[in-house]
PDB file of N, CA, C and O in Angstrom:
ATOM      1  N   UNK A   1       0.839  -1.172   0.000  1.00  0.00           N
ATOM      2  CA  UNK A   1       0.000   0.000   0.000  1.00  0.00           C
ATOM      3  C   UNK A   1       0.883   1.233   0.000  1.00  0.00           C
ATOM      4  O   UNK A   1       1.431   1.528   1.063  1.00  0.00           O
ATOM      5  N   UNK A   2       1.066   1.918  -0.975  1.00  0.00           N
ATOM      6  CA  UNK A   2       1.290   3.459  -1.200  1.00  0.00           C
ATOM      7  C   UNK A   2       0.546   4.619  -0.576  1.00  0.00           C
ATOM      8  O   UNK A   2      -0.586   5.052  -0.789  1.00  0.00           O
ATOM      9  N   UNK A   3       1.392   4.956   0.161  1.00  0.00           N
ATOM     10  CA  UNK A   3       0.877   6.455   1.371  1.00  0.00           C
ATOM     11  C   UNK A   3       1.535   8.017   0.461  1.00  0.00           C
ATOM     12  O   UNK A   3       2.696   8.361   0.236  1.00  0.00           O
ATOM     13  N   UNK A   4       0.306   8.628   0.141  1.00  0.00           N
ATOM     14  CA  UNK A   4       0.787   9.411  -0.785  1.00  0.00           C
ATOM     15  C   UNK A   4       0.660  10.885   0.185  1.00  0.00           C
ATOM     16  O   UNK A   4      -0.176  11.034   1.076  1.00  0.00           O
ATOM     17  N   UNK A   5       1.501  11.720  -0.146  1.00  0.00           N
ATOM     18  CA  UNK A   5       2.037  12.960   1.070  1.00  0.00           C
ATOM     19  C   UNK A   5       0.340  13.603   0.766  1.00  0.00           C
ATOM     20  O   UNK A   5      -0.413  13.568  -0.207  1.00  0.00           O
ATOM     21  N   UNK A   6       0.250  14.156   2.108  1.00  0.00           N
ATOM     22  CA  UNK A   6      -1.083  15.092   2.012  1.00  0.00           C
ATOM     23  C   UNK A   6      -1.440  16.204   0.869  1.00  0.00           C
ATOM     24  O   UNK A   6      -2.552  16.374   0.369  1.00  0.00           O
ATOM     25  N   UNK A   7      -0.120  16.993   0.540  1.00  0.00           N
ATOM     26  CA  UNK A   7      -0.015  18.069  -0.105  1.00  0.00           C
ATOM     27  C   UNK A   7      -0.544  17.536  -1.538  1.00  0.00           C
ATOM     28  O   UNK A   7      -1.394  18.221  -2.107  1.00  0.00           O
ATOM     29  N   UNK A   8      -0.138  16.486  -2.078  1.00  0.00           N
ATOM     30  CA  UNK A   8      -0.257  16.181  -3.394  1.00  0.00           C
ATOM     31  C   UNK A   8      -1.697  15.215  -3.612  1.00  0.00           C
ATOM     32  O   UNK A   8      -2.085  14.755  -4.686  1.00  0.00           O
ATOM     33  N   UNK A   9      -2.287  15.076  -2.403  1.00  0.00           N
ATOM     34  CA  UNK A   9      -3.742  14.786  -2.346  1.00  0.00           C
ATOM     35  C   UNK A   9      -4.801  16.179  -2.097  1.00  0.00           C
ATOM     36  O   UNK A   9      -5.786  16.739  -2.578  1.00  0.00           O
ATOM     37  N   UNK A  10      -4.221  16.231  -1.445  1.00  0.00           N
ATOM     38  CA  UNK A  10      -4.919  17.874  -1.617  1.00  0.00           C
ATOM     39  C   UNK A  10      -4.733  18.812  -2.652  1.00  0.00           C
ATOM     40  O   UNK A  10      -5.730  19.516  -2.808  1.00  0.00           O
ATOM     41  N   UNK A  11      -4.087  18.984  -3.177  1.00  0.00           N
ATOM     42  CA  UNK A  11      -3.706  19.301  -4.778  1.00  0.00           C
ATOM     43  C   UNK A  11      -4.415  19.080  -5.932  1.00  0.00           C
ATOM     44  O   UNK A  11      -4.940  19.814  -6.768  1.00  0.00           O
ATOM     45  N   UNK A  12      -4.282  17.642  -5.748  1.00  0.00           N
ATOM     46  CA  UNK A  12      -5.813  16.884  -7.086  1.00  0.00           C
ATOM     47  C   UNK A  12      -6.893  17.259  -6.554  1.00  0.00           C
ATOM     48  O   UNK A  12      -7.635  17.917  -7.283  1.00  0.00           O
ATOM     49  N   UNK A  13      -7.304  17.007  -5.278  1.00  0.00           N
ATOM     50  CA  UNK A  13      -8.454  17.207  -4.902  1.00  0.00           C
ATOM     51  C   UNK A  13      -9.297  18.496  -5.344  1.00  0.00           C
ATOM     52  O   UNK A  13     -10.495  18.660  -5.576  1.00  0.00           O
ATOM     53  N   UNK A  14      -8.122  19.388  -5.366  1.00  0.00           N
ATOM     54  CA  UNK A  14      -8.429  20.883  -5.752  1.00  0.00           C
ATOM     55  C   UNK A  14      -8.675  21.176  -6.773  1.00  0.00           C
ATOM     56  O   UNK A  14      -9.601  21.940  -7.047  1.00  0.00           O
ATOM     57  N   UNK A  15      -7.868  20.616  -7.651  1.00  0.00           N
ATOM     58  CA  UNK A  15      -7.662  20.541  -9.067  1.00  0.00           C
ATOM     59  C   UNK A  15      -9.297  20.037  -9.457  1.00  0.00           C
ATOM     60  O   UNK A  15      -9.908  20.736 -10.265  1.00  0.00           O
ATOM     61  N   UNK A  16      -9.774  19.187  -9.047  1.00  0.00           N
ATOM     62  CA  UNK A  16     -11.076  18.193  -9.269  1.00  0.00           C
ATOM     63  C   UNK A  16     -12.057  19.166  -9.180  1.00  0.00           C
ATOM     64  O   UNK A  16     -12.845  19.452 -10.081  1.00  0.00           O
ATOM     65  N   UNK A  17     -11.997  19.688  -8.043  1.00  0.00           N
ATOM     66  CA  UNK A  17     -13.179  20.582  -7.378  1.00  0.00           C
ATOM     67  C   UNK A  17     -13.166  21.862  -8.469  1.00  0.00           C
ATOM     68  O   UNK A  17     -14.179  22.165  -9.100  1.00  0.00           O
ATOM     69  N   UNK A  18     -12.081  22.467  -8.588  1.00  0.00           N
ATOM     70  CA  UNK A  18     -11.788  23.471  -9.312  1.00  0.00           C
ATOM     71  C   UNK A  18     -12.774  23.157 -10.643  1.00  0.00           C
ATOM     72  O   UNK A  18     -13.721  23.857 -11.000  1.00  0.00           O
ATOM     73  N   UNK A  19     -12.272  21.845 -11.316  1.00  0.00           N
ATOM     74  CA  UNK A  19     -12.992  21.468 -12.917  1.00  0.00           C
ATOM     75  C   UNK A  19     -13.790  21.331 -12.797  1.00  0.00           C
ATOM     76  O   UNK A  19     -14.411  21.414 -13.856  1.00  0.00           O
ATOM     77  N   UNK A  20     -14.987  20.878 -11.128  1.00  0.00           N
ATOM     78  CA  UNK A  20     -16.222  21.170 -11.506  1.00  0.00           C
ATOM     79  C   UNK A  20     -17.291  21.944 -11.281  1.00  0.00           C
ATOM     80  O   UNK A  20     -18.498  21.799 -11.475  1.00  0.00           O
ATOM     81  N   UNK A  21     -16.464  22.991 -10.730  1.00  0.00           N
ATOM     82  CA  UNK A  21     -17.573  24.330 -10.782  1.00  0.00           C
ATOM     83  C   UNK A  21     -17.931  24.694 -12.002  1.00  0.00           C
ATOM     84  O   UNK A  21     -17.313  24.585 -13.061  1.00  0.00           O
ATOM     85  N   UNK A  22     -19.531  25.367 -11.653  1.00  0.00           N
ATOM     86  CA  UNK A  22     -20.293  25.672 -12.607  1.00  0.00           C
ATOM     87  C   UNK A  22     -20.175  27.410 -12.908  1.00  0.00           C
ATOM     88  O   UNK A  22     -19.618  28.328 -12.306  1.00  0.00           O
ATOM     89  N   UNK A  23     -20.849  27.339 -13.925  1.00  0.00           N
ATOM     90  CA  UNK A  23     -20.501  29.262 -14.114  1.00  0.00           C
ATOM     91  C   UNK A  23     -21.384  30.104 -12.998  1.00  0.00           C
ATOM     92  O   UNK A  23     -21.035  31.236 -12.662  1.00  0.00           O
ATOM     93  N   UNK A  24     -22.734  29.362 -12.368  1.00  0.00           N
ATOM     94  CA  UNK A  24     -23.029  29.632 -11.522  1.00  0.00           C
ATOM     95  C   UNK A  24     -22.347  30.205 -10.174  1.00  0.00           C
ATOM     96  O   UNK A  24     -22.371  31.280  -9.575  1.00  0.00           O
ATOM     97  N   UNK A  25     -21.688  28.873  -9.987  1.00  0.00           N
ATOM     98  CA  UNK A  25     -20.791  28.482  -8.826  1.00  0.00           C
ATOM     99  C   UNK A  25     -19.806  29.904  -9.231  1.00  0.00           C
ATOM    100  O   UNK A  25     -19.413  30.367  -8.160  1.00  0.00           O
ATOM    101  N   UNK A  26     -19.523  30.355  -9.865  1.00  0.00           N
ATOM    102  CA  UNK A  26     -17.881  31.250 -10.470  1.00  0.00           C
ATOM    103  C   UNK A  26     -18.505  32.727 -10.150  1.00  0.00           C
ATOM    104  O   UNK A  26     -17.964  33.751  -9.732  1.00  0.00           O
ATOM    105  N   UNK A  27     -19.947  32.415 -10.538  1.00  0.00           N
ATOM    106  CA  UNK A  27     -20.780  34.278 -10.462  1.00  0.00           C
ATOM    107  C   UNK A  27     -20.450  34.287  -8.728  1.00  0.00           C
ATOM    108  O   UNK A  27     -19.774  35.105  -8.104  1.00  0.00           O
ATOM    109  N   UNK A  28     -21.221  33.011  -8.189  1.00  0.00           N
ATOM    110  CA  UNK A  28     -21.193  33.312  -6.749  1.00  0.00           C
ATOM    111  C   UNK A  28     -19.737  33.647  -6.019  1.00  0.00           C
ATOM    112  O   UNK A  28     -19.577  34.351  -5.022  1.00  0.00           O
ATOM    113  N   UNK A  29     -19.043  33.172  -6.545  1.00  0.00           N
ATOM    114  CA  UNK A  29     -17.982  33.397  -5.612  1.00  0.00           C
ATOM    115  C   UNK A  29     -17.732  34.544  -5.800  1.00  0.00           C
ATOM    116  O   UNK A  29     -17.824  35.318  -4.847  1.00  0.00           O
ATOM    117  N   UNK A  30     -17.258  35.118  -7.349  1.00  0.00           N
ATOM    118  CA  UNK A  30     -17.024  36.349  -7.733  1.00  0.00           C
ATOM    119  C   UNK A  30     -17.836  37.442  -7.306  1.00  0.00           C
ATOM    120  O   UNK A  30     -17.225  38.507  -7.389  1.00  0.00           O
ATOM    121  N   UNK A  31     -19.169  37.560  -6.818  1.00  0.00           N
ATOM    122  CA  UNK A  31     -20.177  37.953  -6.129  1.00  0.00           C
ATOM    123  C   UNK A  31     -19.650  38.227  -4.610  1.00  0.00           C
ATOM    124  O   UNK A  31     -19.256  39.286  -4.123  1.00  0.00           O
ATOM    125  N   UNK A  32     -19.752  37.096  -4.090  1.00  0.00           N
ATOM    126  CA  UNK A  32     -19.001  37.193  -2.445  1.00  0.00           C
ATOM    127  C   UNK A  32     -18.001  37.701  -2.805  1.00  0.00           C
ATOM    128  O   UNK A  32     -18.148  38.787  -2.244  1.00  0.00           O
ATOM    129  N   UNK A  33     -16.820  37.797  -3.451  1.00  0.00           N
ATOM    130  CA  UNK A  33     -15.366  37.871  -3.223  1.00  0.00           C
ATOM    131  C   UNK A  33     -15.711  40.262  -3.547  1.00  0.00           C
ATOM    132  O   UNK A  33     -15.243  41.196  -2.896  1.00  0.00           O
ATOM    133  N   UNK A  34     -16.414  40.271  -4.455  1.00  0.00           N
ATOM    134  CA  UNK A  34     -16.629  41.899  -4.581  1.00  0.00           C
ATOM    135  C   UNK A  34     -17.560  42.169  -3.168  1.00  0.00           C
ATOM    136  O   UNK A  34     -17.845  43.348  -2.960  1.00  0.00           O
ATOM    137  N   UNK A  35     -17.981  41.301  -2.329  1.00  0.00           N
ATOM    138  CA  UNK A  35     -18.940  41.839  -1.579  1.00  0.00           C
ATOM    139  C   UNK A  35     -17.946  42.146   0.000  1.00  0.00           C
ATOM    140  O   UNK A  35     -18.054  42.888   0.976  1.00  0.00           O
ATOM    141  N   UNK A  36     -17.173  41.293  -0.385  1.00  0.00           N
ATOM    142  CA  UNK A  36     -15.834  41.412   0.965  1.00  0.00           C
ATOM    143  C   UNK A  36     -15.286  42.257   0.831  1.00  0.00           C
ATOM    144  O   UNK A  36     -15.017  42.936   1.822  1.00  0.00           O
ATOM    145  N   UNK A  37     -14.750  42.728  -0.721  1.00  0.00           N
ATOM    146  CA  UNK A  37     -13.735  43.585  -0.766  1.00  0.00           C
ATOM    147  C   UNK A  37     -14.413  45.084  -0.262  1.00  0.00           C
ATOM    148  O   UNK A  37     -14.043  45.933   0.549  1.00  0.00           O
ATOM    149  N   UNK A  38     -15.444  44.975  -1.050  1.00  0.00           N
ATOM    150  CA  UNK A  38     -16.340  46.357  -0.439  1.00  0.00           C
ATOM    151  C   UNK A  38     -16.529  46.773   1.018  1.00  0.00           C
ATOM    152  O   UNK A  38     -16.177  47.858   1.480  1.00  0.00           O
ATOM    153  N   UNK A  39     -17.174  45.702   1.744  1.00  0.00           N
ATOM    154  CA  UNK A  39     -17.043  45.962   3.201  1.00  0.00           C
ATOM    155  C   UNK A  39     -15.310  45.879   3.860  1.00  0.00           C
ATOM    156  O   UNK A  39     -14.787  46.209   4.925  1.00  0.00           O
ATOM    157  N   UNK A  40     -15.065  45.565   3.214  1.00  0.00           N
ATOM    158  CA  UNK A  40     -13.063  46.116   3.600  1.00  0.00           C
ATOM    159  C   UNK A  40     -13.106  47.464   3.340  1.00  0.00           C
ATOM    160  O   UNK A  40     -13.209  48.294   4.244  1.00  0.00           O
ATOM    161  N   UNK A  41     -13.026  47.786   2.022  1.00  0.00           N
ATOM    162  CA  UNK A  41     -12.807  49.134   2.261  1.00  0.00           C
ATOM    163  C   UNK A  41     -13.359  50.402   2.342  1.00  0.00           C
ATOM    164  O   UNK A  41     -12.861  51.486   2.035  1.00  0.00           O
ATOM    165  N   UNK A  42     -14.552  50.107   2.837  1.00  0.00           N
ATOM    166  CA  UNK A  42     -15.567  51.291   3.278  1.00  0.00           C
ATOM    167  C   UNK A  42     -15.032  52.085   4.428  1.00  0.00           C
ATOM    168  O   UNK A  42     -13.977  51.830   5.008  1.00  0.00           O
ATOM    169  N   UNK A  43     -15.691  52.882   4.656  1.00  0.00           N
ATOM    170  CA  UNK A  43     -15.050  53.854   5.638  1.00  0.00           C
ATOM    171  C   UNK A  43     -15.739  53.655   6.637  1.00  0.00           C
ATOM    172  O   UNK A  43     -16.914  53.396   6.375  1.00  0.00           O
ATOM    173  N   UNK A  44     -15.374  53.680   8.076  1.00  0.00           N
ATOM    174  CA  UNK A  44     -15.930  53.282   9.128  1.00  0.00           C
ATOM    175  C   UNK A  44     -16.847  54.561   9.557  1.00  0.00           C
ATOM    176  O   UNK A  44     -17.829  54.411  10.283  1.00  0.00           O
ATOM    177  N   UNK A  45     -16.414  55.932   9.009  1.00  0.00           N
ATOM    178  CA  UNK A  45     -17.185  56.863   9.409  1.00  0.00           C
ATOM    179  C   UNK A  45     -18.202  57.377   8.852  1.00  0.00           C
ATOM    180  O   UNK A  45     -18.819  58.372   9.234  1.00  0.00           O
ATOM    181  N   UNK A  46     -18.522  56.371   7.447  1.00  0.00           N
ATOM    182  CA  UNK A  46     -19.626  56.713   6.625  1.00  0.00           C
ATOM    183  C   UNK A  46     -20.075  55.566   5.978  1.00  0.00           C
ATOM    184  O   UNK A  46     -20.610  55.506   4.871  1.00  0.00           O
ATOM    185  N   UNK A  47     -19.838  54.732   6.685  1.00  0.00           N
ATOM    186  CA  UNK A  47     -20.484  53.008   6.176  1.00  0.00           C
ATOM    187  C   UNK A  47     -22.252  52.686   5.127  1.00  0.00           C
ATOM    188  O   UNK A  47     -23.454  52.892   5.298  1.00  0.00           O
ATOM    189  N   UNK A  48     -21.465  52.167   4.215  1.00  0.00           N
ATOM    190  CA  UNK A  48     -22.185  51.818   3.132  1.00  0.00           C
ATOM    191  C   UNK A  48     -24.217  51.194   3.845  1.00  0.00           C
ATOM    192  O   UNK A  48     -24.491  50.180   4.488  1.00  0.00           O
ATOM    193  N   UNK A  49     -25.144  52.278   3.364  1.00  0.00           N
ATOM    194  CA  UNK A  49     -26.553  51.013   3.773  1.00  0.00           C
ATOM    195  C   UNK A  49     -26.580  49.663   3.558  1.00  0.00           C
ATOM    196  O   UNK A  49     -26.669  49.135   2.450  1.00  0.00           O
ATOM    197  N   UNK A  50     -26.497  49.053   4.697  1.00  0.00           N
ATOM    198  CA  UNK A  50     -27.027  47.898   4.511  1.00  0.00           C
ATOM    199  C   UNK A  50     -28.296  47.373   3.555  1.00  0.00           C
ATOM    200  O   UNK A  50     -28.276  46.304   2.944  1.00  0.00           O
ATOM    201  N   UNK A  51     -29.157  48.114   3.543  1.00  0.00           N
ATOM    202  CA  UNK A  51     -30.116  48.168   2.630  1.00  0.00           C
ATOM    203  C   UNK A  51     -29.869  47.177   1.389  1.00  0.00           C
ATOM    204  O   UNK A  51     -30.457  46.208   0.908  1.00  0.00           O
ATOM    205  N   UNK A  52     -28.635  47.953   1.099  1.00  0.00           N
ATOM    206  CA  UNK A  52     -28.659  48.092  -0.926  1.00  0.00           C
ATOM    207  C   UNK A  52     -27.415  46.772  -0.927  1.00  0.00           C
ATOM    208  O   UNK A  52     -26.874  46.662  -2.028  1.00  0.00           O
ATOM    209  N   UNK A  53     -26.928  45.816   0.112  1.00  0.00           N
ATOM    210  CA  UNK A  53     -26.600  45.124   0.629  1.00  0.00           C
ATOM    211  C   UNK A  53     -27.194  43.694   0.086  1.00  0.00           C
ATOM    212  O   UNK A  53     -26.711  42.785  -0.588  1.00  0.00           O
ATOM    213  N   UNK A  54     -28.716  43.970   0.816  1.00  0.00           N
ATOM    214  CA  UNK A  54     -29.689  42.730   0.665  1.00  0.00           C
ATOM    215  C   UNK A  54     -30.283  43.169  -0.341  1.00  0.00           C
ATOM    216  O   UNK A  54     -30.801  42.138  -0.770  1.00  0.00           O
ATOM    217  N   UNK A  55     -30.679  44.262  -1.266  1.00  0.00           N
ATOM    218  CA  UNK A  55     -30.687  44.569  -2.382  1.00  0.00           C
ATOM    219  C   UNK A  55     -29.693  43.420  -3.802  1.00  0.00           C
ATOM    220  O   UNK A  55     -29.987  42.663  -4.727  1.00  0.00           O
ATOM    221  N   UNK A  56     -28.826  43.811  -3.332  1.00  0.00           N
ATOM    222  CA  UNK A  56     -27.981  43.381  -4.115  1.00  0.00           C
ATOM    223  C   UNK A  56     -27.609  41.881  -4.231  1.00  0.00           C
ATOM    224  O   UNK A  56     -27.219  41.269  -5.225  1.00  0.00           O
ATOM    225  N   UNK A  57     -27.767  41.560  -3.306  1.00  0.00           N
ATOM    226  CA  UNK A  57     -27.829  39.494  -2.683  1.00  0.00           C
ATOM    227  C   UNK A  57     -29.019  39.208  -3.635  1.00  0.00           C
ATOM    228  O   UNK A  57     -28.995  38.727  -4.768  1.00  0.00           O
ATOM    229  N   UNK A  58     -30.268  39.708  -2.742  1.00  0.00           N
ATOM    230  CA  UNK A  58     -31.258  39.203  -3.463  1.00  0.00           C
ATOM    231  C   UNK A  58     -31.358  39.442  -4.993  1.00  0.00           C
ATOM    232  O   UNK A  58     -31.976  38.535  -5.551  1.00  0.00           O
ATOM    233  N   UNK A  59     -30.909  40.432  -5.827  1.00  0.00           N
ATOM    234  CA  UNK A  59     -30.879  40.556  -7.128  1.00  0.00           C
ATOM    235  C   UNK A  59     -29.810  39.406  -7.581  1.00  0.00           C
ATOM    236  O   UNK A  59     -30.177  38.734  -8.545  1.00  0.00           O
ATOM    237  N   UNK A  60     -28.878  39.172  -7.168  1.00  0.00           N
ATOM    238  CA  UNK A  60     -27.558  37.908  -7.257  1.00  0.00           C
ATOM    239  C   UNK A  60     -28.284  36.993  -7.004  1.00  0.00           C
ATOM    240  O   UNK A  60     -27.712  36.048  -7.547  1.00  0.00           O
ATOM    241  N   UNK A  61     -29.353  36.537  -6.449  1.00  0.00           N
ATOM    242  CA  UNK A  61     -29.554  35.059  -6.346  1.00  0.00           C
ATOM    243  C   UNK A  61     -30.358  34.724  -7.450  1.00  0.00           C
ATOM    244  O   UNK A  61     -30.286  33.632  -8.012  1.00  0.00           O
ATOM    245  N   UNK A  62     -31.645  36.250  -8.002  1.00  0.00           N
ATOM    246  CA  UNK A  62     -32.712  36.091  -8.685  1.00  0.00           C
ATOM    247  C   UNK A  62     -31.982  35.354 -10.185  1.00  0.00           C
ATOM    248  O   UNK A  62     -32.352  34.400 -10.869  1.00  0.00           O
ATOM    249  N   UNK A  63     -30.837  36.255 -10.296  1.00  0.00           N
ATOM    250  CA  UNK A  63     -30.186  36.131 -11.811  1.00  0.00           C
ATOM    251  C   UNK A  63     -29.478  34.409 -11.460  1.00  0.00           C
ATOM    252  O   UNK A  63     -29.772  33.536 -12.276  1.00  0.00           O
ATOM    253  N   UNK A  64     -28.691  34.069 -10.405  1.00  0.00           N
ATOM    254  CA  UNK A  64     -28.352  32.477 -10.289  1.00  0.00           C
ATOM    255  C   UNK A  64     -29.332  31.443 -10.423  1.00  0.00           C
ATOM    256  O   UNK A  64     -29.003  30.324 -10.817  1.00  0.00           O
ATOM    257  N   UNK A  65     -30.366  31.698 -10.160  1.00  0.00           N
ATOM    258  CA  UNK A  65     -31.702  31.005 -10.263  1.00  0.00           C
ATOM    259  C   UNK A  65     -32.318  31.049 -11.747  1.00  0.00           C
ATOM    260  O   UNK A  65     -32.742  30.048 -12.326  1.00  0.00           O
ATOM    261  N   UNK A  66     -32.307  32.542 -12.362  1.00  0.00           N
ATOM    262  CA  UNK A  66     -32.174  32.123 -13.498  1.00  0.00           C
ATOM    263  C   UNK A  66     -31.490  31.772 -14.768  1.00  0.00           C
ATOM    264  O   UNK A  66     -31.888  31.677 -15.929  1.00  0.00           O
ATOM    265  N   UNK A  67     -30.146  31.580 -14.095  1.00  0.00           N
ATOM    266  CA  UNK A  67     -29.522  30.836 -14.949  1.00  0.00           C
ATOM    267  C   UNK A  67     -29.396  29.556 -14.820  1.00  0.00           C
ATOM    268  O   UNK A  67     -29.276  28.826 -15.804  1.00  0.00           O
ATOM    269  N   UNK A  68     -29.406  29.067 -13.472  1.00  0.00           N
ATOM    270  CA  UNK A  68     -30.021  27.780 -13.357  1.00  0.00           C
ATOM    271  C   UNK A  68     -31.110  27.038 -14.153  1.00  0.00           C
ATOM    272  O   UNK A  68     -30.971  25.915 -14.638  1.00  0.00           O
ATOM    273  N   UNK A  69     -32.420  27.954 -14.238  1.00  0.00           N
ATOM    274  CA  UNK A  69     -33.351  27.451 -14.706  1.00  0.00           C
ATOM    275  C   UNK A  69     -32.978  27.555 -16.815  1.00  0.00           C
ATOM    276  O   UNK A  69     -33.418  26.807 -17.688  1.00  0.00           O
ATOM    277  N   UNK A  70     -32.423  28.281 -16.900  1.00  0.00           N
ATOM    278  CA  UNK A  70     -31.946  28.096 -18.648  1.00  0.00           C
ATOM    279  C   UNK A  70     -31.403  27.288 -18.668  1.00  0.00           C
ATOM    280  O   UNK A  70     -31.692  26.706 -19.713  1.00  0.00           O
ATOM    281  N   UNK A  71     -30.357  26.511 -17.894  1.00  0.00           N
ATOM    282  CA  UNK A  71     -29.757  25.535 -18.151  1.00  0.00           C
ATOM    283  C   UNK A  71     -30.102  24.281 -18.210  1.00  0.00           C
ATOM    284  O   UNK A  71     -29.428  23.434 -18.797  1.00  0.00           O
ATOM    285  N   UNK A  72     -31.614  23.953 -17.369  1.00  0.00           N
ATOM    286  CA  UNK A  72     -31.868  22.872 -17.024  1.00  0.00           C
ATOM    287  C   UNK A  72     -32.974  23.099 -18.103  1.00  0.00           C
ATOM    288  O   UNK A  72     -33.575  22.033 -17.967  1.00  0.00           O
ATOM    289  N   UNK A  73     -33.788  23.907 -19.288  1.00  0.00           N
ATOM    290  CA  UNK A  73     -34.375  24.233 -20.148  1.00  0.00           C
ATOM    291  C   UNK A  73     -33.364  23.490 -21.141  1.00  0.00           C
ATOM    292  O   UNK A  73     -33.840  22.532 -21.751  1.00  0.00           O
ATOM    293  N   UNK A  74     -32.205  23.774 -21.345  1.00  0.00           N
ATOM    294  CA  UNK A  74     -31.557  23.815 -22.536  1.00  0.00           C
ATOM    295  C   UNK A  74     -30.950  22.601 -22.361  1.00  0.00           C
ATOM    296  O   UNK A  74     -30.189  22.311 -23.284  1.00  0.00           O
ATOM    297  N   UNK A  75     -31.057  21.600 -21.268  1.00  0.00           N
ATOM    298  CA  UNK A  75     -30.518  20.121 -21.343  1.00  0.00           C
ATOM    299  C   UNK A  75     -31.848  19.657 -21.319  1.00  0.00           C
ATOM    300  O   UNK A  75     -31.693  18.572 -21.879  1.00  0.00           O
ATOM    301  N   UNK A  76     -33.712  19.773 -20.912  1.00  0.00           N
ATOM    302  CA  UNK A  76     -34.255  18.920 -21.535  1.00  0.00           C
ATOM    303  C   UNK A  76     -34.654  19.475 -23.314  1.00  0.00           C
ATOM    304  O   UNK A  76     -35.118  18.679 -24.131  1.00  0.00           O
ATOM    305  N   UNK A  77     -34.490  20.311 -23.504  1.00  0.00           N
ATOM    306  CA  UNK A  77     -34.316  20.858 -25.472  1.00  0.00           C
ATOM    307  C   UNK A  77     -33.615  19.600 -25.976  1.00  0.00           C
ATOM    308  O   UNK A  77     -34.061  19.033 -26.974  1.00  0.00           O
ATOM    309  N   UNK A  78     -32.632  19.174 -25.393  1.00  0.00           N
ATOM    310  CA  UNK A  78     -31.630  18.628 -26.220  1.00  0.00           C
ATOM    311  C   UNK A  78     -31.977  17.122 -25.849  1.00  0.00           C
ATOM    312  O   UNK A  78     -31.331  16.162 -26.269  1.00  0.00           O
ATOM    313  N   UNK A  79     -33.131  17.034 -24.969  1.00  0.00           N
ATOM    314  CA  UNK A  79     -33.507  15.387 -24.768  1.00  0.00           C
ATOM    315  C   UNK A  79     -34.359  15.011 -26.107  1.00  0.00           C
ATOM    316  O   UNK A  79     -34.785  13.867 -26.266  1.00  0.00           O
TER     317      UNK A  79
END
């Protein structure tokens, strides 16, 4: 039995995970990843509404949902 180092299992593993995100999956992250950077660098003495916050989530999920739903349109089209 071959004991293979952690690093290079965790590596593929990544590699795997990486190939199977969806474009979905890529909006969301890219979504969160602008939504961090923003609350980083806001100013503590004039902080962004929360409001336009959950505004903005909820408009991000409406559009993931419907791209979800085109996709699952356009694989039964092709049944």
């Amino acid at each position: 039995m071959q004991i293979l180092p952690m690093q290079s299992t965790s590596a593929s593993s990544a590699a795997a995970s990486a190939a199977a995100t969806t474009p979905a999956q890529d909006l969301n992250n890219m979504f969160l990843q602008l939504l961090v950077t923003q609350l980083k660098s806001q100013s503590p003495l004039d902080p962004l509404d929360p409001n336009a916050f959950v505004a903005q989530l909820a408009q991000f999920n409406s559009l993931s949902e419907l791209t979800q739903i085109r996709q699952i349109l356009q694989k039964l089209a092709t049944v």
